[in-house]
Phi, psi and omega in degrees: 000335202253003154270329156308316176270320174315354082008308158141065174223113144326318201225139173219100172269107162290085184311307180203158172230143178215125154284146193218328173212156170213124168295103188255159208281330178280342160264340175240023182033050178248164187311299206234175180273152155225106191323121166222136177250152177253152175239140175264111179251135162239139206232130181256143184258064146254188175310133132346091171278155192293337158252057207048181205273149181285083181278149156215142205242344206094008163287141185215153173238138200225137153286342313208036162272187169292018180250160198264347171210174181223092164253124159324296167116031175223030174071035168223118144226159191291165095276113190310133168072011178253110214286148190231096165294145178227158185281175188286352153289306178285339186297310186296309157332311175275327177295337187256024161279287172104047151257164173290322209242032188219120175238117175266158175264149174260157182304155195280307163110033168217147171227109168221043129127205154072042171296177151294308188250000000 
C-alpha cells in the first residue's frame, strides 16, 4: 500500500482477498505455514489528503442513536441505522470517539464503492 501512495494514489480500494497457496513448514522449511494471498486493487491517482490516504478495506460505520443522522463535523454523515461505507482513517476516527451509539466493522477485504471520501 505505502508503496501506491508513495505514487500519487489517494484513494486505494481493496476490492477483493483471496487465498491461492500455503506454504506448509515440511515442504519449505519454515517454521509455520504460510498463508499467501492475492488482492484485487483499484488505486485512484488523486491528491494525497494531508492526514493521509483513503484505504478501503470493506469497513463500514453505523448510527443508531436517537436522532435521524450523526455528523462527525469532519464531512461524514450517518444516517441512523443505516451502514456507510468508510475507509479505515475514518473508521479509526469514529472508533475513537468511543460512542455507544456507532459500530465500526472490522475489515470485510472486499469493496465495491459508494465510500465516505
Amino acid at each position: 500500500m505505502e508503496l501506491l501512495v508513495d505514487a500519487g494514489f489517494g484513494t486505494i480500494e481493496i476490492r477483493a482477498r483471496r487465498p491461492y497457496r500455503l506454504l506448509d513448514p515440511e515442504r519449505y522449511g519454515i517454521e509455520k505455514p504460510v498463508l499467501l494471498e492475492s488482492l484485487e486493487v483499484a488505486a485512484i491517482k488523486d491528491p494525497v489528503p494531508a492526514d493521509g490516504p483513503c484505504v478501503f478495506t470493506g469497513r463500514t460505520a453505523i448510527y443508531f442513536g436517537s436522532r435521524s443522522s450523526f455528523d462527525d463535523g469532519d464531512g461524514h454523515l450517518l444516517t441512523r441505522d443505516m451502514p456507510m461505507s468508510v475507509c479505515d482513517k475514518t473508521a479509526k476516527k469514529m472508533q475513537d470517539l468511543q460512542r455507544d451509539d456507532i459500530l465500526v466493522t472490522d475489515s470485510t477485504w472486499f469493496y465495491d464503492g459508494g465510500g465516505c471520501c
